[in-house]
C-alpha positions as a printed NumPy array, in Angstrom:
array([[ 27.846, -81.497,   8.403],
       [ 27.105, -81.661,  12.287],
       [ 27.008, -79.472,  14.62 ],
       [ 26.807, -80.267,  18.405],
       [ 26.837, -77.356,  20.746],
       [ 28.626, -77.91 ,  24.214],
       [ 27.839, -75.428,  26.527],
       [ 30.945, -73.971,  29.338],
       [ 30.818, -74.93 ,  32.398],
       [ 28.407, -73.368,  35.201],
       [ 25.96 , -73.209,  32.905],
       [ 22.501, -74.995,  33.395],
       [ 23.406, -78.639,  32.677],
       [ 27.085, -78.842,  33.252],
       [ 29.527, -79.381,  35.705],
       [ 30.029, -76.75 ,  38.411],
       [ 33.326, -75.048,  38.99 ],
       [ 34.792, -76.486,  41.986],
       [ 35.762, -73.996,  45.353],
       [ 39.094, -74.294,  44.351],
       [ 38.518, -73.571,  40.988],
       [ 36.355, -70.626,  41.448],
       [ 38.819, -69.217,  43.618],
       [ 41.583, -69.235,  40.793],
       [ 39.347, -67.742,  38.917],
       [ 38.622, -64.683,  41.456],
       [ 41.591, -64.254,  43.34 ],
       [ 44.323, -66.556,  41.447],
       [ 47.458, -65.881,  40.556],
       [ 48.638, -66.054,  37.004],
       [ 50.412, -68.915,  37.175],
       [ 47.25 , -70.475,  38.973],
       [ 44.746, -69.396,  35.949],
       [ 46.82 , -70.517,  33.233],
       [ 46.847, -73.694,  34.852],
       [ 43.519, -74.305,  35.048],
       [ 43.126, -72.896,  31.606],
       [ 45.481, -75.646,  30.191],
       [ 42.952, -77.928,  32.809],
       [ 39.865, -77.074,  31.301],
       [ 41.228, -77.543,  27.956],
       [ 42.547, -80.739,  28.744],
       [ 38.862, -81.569,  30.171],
       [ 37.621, -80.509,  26.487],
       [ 39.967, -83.001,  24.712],
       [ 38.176, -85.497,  26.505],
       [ 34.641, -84.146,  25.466],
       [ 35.497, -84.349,  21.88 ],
       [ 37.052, -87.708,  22.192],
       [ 33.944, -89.173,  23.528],
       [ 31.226, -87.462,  21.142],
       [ 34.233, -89.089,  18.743],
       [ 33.653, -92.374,  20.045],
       [ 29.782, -92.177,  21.265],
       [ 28.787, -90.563,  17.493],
       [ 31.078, -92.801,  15.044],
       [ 32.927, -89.54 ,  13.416],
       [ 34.741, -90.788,  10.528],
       [ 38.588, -89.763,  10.827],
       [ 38.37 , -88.071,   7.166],
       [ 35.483, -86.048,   8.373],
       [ 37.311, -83.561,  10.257],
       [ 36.501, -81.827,  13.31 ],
       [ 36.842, -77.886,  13.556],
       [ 36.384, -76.642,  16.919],
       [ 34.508, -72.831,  17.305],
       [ 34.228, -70.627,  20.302],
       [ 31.921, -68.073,  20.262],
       [ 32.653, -64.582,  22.545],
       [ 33.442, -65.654,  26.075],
       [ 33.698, -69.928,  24.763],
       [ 36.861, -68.427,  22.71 ],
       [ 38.682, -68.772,  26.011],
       [ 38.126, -72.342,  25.881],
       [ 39.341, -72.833,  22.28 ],
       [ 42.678, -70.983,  22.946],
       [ 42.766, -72.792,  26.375],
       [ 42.593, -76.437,  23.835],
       [ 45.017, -75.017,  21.56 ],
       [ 47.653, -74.545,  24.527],
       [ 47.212, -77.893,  26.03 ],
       [ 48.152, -80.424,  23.331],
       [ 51.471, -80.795,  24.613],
       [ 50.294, -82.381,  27.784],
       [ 47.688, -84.44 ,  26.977],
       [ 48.593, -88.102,  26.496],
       [ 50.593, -88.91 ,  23.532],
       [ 48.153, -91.415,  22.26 ],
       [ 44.994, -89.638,  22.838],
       [ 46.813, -86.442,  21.316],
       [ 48.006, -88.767,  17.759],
       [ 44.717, -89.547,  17.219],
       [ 42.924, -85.653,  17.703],
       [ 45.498, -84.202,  15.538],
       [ 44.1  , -86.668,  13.105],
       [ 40.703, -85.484,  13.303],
       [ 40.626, -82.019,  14.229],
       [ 41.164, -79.874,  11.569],
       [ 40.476, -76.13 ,  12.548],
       [ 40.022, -73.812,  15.144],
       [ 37.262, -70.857,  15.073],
       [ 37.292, -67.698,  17.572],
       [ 33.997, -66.415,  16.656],
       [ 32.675, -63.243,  17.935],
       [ 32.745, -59.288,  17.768],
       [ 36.092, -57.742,  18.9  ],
       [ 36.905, -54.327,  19.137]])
């Protein structure tokens, strides 16, 4: 088993928000934030396509994907963007990812 921890963005390390984005996240509209929701999630397809590519993962392997408290966001944001990322790229996740995780205390 691996494990390889990707921190969210606007965390030490990673890619700033943009002005734009930050201010869908403040003042946004619904519409707006599940927008860039889907975005981000479609940004995160592309992560685990390249640590696919960049670390040889073996298709029968599997890939589950966990969130843990506020990263959940991200995970459900992945789940509801599969339908518009490109067909091809999309074939060949469904082949390797095999679970989804939303880990974290809820009340």
């Amino acid at each position: 088993m691996r494990i390889i921890c990707v921190n969210r963005r606007e965390y030490p390390g990673t890619t700033p928000y943009s002005d734009k984005e930050v201010e869908t996240i403040i003042s946004g509209g619904d519409e707006a934030k599940y927008d860039l929701l889907e975005q981000l999630g479609v940004e995160f397809y592309m992560v685990i396509n390249r640590i696919i590519e960049v670390c040889d993962i073996p298709e029968d392997g599997g890939i589950t994907v966990a969130g843990w408290s506020m990263g959940s966001t991200l995970v459900l944001s992945i789940i509801s963007s599969i339908d518009i990322i490109d067909a091809t790229l999309r074939n060949k996740l469904q082949a390797y990812i095999t679970g989804f995780i939303l880990w974290g205390k809820y009340i």
